[in-house]
DSSP file (Angstrom, degrees, kcal/mol; ACC not computed):
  #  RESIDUE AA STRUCTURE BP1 BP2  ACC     N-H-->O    O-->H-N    N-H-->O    O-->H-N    TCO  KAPPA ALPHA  PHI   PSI    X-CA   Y-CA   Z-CA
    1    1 A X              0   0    0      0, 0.0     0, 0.0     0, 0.0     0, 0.0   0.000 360.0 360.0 360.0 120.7   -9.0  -10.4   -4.4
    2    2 A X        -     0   0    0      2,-0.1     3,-0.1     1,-0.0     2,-0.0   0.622 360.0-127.5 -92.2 -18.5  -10.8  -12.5   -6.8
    3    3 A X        +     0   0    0      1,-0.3    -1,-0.0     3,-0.1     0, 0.0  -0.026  62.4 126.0 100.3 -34.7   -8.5  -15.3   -6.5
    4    4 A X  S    S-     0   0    0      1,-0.1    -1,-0.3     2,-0.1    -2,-0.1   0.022  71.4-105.1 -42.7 159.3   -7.4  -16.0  -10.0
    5    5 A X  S    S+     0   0    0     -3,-0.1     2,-0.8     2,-0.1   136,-0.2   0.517  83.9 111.0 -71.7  -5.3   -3.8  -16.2  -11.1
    6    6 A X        -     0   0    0      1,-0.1     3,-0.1   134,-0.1    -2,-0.1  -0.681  69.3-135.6 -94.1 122.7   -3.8  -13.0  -12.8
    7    7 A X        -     0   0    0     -2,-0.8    -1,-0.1     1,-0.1   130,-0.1  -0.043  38.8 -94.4 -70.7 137.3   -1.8  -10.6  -11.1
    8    8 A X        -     0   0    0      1,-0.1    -1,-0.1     2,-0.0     3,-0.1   0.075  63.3 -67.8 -40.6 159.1   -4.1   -6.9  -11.0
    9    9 A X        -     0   0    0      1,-0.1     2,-0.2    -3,-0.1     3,-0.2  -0.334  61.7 -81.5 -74.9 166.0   -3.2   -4.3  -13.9
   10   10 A X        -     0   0    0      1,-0.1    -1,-0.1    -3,-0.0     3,-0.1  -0.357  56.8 -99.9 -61.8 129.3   -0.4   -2.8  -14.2
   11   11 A X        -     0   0    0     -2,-0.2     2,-0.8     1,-0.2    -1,-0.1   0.124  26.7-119.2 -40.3 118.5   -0.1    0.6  -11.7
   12   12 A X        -     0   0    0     -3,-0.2     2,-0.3     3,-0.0    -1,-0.2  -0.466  42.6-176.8 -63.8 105.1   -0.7    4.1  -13.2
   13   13 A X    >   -     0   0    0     -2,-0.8     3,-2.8    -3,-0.1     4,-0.1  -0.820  39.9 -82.8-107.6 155.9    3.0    5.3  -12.3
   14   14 A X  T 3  S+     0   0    0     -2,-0.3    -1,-0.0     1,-0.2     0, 0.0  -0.351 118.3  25.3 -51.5 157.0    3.6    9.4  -13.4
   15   15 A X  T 3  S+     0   0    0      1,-0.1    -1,-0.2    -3,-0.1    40,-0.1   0.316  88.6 113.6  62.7   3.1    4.5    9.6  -16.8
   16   16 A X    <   +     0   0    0     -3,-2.8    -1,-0.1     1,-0.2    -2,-0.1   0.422  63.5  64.9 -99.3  12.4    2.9    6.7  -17.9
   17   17 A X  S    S+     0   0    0     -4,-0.1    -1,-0.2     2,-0.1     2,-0.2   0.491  72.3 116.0 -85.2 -11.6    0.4    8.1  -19.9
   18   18 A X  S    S-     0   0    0     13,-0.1    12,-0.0     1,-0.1     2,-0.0  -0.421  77.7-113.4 -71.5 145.6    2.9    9.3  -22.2
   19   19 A X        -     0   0    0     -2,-0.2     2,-0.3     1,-0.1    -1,-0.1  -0.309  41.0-112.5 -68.8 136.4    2.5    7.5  -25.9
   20   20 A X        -     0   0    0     13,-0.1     2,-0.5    -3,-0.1    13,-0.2  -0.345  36.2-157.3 -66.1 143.4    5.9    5.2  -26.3
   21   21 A X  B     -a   33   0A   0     11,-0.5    13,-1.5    -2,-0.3     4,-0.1  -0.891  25.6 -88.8 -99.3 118.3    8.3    6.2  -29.0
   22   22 A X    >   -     0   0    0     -2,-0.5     3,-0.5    11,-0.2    13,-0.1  -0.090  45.0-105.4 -56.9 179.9   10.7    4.6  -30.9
   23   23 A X  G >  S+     0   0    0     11,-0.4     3,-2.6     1,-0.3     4,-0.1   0.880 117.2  54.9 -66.9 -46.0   14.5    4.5  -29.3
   24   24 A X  G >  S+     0   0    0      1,-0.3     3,-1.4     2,-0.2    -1,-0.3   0.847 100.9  53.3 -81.3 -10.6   15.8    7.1  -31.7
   25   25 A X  G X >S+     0   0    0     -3,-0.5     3,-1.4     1,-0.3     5,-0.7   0.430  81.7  92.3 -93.2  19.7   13.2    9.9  -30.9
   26   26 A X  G X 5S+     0   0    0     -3,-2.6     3,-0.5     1,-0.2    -1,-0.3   0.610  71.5  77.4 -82.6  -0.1   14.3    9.4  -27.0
   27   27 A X  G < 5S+     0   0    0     -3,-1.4    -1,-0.2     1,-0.2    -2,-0.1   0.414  80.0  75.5 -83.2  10.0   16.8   12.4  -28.2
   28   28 A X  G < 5S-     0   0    0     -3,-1.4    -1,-0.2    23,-0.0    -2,-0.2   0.745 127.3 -99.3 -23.8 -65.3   13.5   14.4  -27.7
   29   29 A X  T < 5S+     0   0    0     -3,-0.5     2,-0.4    -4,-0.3    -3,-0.1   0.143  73.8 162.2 121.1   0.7   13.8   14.4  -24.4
   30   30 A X      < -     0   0    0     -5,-0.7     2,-0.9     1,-0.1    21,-0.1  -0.144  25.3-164.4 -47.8 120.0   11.3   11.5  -24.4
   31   31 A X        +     0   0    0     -2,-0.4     2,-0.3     1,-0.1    -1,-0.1  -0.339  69.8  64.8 -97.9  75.6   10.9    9.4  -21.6
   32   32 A X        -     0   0    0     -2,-0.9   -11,-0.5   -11,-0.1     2,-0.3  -0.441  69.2-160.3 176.2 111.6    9.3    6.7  -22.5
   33   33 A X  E     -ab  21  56A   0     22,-1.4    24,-3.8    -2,-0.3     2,-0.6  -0.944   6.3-166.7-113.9 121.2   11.2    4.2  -25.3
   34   34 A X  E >   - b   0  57A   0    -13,-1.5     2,-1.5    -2,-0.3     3,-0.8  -0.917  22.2-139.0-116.0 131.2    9.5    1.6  -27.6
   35   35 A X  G >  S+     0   0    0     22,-9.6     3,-0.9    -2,-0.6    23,-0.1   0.224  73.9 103.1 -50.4  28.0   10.9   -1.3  -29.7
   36   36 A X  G 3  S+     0   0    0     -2,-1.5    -1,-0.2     1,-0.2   -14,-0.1   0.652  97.3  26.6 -86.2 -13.6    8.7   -0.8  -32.7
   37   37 A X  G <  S+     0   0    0     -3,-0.8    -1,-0.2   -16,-0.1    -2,-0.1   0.244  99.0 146.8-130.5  11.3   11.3    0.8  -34.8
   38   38 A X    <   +     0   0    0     -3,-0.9     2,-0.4    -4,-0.1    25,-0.3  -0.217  16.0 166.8 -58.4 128.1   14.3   -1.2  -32.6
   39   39 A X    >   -     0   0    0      1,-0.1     3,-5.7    22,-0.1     4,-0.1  -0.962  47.2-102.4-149.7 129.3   17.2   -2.1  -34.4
   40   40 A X  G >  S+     0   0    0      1,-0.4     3,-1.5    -2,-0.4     4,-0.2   0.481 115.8  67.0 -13.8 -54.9   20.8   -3.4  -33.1
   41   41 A X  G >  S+     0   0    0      1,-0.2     3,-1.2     2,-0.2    -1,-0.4   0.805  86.1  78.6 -59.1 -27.1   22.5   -0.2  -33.6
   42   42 A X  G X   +     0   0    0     -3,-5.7     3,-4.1     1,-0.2     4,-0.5   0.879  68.1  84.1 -15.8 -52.1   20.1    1.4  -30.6
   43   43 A X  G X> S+     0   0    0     -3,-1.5     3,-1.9     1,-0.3     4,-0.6   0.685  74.3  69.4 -54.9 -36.0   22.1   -0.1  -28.3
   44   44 A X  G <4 S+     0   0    0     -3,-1.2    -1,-0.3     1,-0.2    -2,-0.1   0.645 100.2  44.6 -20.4 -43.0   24.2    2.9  -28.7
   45   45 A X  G <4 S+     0   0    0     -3,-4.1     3,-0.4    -4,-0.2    -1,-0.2   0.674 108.7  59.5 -82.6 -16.6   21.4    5.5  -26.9
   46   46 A X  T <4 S+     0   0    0     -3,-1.9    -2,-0.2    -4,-0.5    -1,-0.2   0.585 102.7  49.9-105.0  -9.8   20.8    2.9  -24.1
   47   47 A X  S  < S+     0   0    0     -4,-0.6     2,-0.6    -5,-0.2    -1,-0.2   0.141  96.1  78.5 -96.5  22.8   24.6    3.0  -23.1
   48   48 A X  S    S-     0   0    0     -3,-0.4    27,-0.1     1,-0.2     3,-0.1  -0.913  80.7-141.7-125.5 118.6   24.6    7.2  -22.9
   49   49 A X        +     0   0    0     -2,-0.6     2,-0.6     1,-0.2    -1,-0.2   0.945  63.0 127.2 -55.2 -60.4   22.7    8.2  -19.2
   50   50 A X        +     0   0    0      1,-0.2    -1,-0.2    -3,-0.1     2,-0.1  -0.770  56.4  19.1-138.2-176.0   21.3   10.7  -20.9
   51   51 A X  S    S-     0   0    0     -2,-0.6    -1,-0.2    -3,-0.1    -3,-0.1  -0.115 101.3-113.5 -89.7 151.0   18.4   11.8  -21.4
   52   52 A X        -     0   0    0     -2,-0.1     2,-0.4     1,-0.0    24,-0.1  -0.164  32.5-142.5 -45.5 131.4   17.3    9.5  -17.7
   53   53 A X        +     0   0    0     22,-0.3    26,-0.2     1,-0.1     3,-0.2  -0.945  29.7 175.0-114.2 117.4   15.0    6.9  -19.2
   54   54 A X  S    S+     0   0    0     -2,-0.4    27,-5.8    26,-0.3    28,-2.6   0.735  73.5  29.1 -70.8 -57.8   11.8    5.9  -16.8
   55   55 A X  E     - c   0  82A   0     26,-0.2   -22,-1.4    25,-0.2     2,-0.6  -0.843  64.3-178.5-111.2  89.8    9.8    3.4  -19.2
   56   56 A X  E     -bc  33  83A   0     26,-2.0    28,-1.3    -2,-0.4     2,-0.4  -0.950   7.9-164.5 -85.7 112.5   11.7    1.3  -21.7
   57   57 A X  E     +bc  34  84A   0    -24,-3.8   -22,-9.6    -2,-0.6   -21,-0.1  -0.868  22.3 160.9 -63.2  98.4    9.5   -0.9  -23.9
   58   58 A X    >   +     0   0    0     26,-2.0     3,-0.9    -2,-0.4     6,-0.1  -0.189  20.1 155.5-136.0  33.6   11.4   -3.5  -25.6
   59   59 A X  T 3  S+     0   0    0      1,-0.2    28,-0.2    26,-0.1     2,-0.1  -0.464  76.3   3.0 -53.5 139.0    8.2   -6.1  -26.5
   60   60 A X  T 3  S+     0   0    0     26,-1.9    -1,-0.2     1,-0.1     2,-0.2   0.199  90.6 154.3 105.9 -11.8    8.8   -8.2  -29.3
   61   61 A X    <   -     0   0    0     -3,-0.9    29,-0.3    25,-0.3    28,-0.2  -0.457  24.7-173.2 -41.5 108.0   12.5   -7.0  -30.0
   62   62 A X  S    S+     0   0    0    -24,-0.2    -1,-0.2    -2,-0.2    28,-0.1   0.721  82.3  56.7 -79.3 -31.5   14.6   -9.4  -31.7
   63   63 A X  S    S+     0   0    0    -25,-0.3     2,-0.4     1,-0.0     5,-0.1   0.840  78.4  97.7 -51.0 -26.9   17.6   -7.3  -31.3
   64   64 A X        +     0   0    0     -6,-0.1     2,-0.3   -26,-0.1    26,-0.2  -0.475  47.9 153.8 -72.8 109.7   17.5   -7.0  -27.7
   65   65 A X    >   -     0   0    0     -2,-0.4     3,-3.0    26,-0.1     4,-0.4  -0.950  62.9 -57.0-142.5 165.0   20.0   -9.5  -26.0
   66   66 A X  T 3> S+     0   0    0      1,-0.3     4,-2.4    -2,-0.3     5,-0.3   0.520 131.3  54.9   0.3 -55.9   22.1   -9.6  -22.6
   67   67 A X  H 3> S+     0   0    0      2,-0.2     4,-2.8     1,-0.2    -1,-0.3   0.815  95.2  59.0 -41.0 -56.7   23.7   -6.4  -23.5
   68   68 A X  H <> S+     0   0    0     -3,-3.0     4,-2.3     2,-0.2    -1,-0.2   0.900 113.6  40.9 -29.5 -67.3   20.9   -4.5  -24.1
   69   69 A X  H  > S+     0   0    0     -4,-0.4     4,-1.3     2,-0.2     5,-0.3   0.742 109.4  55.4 -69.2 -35.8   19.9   -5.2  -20.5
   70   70 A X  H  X S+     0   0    0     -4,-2.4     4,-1.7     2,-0.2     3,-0.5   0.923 114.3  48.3 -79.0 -46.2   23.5   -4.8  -19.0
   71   71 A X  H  X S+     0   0    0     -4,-2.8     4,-0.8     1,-0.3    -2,-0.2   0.915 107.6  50.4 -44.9 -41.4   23.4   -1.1  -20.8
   72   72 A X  H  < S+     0   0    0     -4,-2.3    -1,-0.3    -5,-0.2     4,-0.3   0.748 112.5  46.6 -89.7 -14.8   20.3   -0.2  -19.7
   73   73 A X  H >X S+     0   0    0     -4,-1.3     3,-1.7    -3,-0.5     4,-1.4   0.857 111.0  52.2 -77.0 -74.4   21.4   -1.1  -15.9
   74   74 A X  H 3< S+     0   0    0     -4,-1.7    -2,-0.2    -5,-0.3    -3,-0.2   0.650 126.7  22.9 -62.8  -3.8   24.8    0.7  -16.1
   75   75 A X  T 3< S+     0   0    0     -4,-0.8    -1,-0.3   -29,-0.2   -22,-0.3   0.309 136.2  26.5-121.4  17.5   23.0    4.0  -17.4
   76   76 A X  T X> S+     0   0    0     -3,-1.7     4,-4.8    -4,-0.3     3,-2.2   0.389  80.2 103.5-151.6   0.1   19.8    3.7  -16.3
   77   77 A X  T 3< S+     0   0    0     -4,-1.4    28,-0.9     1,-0.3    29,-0.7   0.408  80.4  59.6 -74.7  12.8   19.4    1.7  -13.3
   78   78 A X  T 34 S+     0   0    0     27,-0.2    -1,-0.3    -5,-0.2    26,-0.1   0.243 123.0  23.8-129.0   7.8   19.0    4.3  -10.8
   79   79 A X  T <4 S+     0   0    0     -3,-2.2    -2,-0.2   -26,-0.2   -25,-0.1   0.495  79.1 117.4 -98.5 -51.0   15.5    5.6  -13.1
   80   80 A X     <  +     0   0    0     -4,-4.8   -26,-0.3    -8,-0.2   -25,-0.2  -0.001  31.7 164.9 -41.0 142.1   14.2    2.9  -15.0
   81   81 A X        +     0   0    0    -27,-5.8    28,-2.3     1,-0.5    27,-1.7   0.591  64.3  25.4-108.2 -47.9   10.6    2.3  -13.5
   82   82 A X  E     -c   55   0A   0    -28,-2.6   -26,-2.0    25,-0.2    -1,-0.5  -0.828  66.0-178.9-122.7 155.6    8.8    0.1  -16.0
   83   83 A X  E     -c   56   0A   0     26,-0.3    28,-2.3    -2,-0.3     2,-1.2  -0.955  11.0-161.6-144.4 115.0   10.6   -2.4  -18.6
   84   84 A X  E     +cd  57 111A   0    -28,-1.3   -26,-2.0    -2,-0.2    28,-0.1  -0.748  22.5 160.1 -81.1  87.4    9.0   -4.7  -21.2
   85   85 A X    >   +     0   0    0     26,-3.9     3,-1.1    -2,-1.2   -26,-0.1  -0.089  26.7 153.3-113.1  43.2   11.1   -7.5  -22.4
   86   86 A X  T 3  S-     0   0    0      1,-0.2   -26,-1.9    25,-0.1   -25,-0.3  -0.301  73.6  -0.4 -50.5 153.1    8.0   -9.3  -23.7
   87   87 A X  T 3  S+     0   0    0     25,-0.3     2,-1.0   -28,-0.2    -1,-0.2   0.638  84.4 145.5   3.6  48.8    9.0  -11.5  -26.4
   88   88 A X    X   +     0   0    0     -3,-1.1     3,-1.2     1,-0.2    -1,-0.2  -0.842  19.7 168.8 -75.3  85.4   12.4  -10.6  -26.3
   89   89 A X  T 3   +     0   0    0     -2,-1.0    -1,-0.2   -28,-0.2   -27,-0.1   0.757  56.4  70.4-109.0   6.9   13.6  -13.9  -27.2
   90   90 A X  T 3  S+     0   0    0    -29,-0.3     2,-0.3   -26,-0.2   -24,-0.2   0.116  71.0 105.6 -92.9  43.2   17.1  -13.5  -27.9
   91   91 A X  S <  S-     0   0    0     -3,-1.2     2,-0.4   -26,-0.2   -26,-0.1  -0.734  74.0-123.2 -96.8 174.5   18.3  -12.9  -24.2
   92   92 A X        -     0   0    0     -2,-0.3     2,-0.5     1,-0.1     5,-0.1  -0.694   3.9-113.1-111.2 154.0   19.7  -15.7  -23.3
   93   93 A X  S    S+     0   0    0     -2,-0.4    25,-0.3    23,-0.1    -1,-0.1  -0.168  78.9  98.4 -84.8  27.8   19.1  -18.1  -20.4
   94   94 A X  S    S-     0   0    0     -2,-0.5     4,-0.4    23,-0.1    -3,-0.0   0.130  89.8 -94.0-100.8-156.5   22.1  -17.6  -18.4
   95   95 A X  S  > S+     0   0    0      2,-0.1     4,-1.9     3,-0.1     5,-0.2   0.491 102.2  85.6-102.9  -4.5   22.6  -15.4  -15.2
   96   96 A X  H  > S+     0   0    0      2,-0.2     4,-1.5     1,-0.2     5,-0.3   0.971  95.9  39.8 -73.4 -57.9   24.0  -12.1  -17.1
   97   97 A X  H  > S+     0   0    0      1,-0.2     4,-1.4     2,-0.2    -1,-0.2   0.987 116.9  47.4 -68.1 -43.8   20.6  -10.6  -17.9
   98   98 A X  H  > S+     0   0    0     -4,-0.4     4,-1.8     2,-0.2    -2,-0.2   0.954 113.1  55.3 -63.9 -39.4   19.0  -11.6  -14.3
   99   99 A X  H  < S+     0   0    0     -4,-1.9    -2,-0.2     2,-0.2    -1,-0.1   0.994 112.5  36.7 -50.3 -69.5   22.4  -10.0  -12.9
  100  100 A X  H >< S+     0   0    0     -4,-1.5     3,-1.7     1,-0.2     4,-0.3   0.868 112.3  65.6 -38.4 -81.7   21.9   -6.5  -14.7
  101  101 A X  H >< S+     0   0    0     -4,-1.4     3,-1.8     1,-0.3    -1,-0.2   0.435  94.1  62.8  11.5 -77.7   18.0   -7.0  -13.9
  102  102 A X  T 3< S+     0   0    0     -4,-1.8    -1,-0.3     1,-0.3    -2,-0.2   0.006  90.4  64.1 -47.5   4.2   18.9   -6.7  -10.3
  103  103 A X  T <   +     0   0    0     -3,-1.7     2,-3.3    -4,-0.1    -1,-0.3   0.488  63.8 109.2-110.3  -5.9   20.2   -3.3  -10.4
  104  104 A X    X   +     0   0    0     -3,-1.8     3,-2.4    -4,-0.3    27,-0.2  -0.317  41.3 172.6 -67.3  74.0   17.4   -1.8  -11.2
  105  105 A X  T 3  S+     0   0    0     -2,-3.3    26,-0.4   -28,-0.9    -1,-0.2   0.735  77.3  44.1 -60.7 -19.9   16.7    0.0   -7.8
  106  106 A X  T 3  S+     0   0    0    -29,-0.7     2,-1.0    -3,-0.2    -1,-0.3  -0.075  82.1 133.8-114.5  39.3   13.5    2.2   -8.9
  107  107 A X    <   +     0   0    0     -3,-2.4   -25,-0.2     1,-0.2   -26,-0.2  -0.813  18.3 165.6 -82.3 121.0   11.4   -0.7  -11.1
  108  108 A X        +     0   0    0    -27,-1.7    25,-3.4    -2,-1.0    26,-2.5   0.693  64.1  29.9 -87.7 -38.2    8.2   -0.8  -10.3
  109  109 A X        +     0   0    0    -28,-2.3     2,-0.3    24,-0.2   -26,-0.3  -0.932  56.3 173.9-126.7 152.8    6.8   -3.0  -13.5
  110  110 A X        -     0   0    0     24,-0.3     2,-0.7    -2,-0.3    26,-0.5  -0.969  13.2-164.9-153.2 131.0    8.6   -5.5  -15.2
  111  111 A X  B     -d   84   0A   0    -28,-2.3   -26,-3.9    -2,-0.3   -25,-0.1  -0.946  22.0-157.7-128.3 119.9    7.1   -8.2  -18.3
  112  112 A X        -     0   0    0     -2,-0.7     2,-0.4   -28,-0.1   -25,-0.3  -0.072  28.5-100.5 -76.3-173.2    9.6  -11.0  -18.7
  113  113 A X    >   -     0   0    0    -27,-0.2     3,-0.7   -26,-0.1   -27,-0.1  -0.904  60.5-101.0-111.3 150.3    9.8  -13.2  -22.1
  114  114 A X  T 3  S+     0   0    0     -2,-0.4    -1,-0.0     1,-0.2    -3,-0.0  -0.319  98.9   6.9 -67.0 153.2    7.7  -16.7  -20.8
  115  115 A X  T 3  S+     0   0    0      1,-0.1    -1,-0.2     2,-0.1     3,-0.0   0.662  87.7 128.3  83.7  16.7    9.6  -19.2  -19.9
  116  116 A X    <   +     0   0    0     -3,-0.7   -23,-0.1     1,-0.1    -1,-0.1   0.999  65.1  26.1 -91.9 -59.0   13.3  -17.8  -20.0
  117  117 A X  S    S-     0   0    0      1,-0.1     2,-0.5   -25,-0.1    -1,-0.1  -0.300  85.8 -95.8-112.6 168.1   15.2  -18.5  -16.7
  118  118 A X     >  -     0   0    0    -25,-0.3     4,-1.8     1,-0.1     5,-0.2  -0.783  44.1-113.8 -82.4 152.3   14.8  -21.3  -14.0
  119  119 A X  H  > S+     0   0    0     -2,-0.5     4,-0.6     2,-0.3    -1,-0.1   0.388 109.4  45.6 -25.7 -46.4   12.7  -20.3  -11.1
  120  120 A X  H  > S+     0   0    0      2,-0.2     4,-2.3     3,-0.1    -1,-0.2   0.913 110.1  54.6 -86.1 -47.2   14.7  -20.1   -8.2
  121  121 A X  H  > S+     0   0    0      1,-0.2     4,-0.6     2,-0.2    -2,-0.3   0.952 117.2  46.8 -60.7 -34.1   17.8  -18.0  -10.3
  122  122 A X  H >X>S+     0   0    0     -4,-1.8     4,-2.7     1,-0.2     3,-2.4   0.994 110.6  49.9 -48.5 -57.2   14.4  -15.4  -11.2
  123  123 A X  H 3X5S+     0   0    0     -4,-0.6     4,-3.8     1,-0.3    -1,-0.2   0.963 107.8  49.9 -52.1 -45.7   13.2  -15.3   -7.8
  124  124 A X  H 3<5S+     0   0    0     -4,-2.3    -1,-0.3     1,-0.2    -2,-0.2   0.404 115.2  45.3 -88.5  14.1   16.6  -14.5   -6.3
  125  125 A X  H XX5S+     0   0    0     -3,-2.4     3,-1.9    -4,-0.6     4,-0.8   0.673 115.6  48.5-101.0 -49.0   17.1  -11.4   -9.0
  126  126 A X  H 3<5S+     0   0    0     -4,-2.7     6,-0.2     1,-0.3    -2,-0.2   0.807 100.1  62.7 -57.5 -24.9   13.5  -10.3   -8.3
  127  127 A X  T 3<<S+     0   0    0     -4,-3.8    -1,-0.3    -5,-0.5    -3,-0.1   0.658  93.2  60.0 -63.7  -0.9   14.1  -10.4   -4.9
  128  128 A X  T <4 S+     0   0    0     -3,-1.9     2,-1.4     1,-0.1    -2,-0.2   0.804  88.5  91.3-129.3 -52.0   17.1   -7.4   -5.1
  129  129 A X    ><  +     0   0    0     -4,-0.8     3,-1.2     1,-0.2    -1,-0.1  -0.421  51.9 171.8 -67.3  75.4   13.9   -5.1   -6.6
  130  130 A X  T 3  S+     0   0    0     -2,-1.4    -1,-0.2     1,-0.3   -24,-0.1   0.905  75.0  51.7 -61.0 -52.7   12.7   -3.6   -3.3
  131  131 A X  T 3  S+     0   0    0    -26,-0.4    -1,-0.3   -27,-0.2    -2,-0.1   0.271  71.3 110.0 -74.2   1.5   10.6   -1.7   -5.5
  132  132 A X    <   +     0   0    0     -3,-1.2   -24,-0.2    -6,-0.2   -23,-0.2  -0.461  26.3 166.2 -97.5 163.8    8.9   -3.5   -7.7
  133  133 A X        +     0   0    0    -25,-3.4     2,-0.2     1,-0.3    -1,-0.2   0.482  66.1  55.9-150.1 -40.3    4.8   -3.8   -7.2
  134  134 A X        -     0   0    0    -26,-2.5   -24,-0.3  -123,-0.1    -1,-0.3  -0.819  58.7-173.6-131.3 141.7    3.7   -5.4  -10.6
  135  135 A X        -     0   0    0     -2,-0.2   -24,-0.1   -26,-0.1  -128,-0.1  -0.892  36.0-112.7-128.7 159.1    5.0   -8.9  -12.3
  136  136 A X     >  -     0   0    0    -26,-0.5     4,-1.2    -2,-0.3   -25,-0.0  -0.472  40.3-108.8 -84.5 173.4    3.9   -9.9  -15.9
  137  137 A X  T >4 S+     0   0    0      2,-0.2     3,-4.7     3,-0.2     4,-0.4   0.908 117.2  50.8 -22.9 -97.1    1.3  -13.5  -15.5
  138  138 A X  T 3> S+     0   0    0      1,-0.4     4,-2.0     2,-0.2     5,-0.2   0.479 106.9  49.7 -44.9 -53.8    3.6  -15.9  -16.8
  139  139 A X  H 3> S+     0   0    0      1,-0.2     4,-1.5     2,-0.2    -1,-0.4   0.763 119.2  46.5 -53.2 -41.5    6.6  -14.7  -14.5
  140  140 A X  H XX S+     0   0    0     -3,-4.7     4,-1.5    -4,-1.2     3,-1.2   0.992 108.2  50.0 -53.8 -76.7    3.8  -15.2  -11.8
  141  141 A X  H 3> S+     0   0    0     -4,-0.4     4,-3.8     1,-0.3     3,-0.4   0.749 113.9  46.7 -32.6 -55.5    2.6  -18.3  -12.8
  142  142 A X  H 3X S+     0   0    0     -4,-2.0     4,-1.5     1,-0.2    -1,-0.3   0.868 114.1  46.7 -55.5 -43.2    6.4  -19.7  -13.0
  143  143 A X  H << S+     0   0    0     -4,-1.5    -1,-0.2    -3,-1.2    -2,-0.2   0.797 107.9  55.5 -50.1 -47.1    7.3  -18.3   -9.7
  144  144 A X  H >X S+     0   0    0     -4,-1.5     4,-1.1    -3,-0.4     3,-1.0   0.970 111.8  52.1 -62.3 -60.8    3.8  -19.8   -8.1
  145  145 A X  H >X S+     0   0    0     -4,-3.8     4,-1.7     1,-0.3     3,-0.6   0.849 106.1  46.3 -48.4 -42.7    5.1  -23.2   -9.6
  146  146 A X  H 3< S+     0   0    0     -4,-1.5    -1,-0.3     1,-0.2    -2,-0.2  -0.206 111.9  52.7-102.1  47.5    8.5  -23.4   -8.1
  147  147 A X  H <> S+     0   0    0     -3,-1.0     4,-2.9    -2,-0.4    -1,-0.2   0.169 108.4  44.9-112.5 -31.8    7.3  -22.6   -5.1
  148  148 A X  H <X S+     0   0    0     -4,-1.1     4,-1.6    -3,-0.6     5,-0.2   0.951 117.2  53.5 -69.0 -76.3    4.4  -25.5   -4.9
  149  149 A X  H  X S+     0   0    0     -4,-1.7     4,-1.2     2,-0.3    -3,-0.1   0.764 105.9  48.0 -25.1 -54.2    7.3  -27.5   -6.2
  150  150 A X  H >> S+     0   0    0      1,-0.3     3,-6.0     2,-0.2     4,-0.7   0.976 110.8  53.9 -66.6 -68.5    9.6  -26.3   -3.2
  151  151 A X  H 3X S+     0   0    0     -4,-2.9     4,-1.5     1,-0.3    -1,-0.3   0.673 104.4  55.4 -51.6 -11.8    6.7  -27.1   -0.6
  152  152 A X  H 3< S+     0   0    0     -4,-1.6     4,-0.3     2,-0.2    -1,-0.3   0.779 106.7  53.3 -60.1 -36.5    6.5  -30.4   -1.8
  153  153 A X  H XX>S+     0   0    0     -3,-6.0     3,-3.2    -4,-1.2     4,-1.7   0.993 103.1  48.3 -49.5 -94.1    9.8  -30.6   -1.1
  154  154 A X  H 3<5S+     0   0    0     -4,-0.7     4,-0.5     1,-0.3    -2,-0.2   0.659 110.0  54.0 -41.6 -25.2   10.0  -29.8    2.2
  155  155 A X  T 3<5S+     0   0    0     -4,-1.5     4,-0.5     2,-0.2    -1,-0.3   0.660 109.5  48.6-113.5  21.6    7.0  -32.2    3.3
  156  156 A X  T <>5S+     0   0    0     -3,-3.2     4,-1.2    -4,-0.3    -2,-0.2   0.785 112.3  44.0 -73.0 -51.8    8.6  -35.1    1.7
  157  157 A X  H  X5S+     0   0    0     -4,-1.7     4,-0.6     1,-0.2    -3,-0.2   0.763 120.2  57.5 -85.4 -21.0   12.3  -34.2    3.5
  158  158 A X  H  ><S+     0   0    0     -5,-0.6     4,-0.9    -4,-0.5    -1,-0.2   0.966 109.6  35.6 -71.8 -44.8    9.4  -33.6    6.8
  159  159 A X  H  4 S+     0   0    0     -4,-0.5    -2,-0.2     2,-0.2    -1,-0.2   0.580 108.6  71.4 -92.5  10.6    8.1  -36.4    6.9
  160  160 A X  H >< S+     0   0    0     -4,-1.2     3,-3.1     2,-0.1     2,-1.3   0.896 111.4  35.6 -45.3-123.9   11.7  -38.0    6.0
  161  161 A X  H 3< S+     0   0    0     -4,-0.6    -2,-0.2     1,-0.3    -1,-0.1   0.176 102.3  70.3 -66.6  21.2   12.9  -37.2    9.3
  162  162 A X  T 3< S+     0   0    0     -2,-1.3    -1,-0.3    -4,-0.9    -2,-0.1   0.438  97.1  60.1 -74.4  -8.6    9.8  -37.8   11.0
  163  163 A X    <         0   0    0     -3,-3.1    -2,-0.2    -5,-0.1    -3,-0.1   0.592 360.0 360.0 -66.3 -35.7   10.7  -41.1   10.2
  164  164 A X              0   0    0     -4,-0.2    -3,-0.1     0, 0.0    -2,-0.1   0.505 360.0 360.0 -66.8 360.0   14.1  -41.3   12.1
């Protein structure tokens, strides 16, 4: 452990050497879907189970919003291993995308968009992800913070009643 904030790279999981693809050539029989060619009418292949999708790559997406993410949990949540919503910035900053999130029983990797959701409501979707082993930085970073933040809390409110 070197000590730094940056969490190790991400884990060589099976099937992650395969090259990403765009969304329409996952009727290949490709496992492994990238936004590069992503375009609002996708959403169509991510609400049909199959083929089982393993990796979905959705960096940089503008298309990709709350929906996207509740589709890919109701057909996919019981596969998905790795997800990219790297600059994905039109999900939205509510609890409907952390909800879906949280059904993803096999994810192993996950890259947020920086900055999206408040701290605690992240932590308590990431906690539901038994599986997961790798978090992007930033998500770390945020997490690291509201957690400094919390003890801080708690040894003001100690020494609060070490005062009564």
């Amino acid at each position: 452990s070197g000590g730094g904030d940056e969490p190790p790279p991400p884990p060589s999981l099976p099937g992650a050497e395969a090259p990403c693809a765009p969304l329409c050539c996952c009727w290949k029989l490709v496992q492994t879907v990238s936004a590069s060619q992503a375009a609002p009418s996708d959403l169509r292949l991510l609400r049909r189970p199959q083929p089982p999708f393993r990796q979905v790559c959705l960096a940089g997406s503008v298309a990709v919003t709350d929906e996207w993410i509740e589709a890919l949990a109701a057909n996919h949540a019981g596969t998905l291993e790795r997800l990219d919503l790297s600059g994905c910035d039109s999900l939205t900053a509510s609890q409907r995308p952390l909800d879906a999130m949280s059904r993803f029983t096999k994810l192993k990797l996950l890259k947020l968009p920086a900055q999206r959701w408040e701290e605690r409501n992240l932590a308590a979707a990431l906690s539901e992800l038994t599986e997961l082993r790798w978090l992007d930085a930033a998500s770390t970073r945020d997490l690291r913070k509201a957690r400094a933040a919390l003890q801080d809390q708690c040894a003001i409110l100690e020494n609060v009643r070490d005062m009564t």
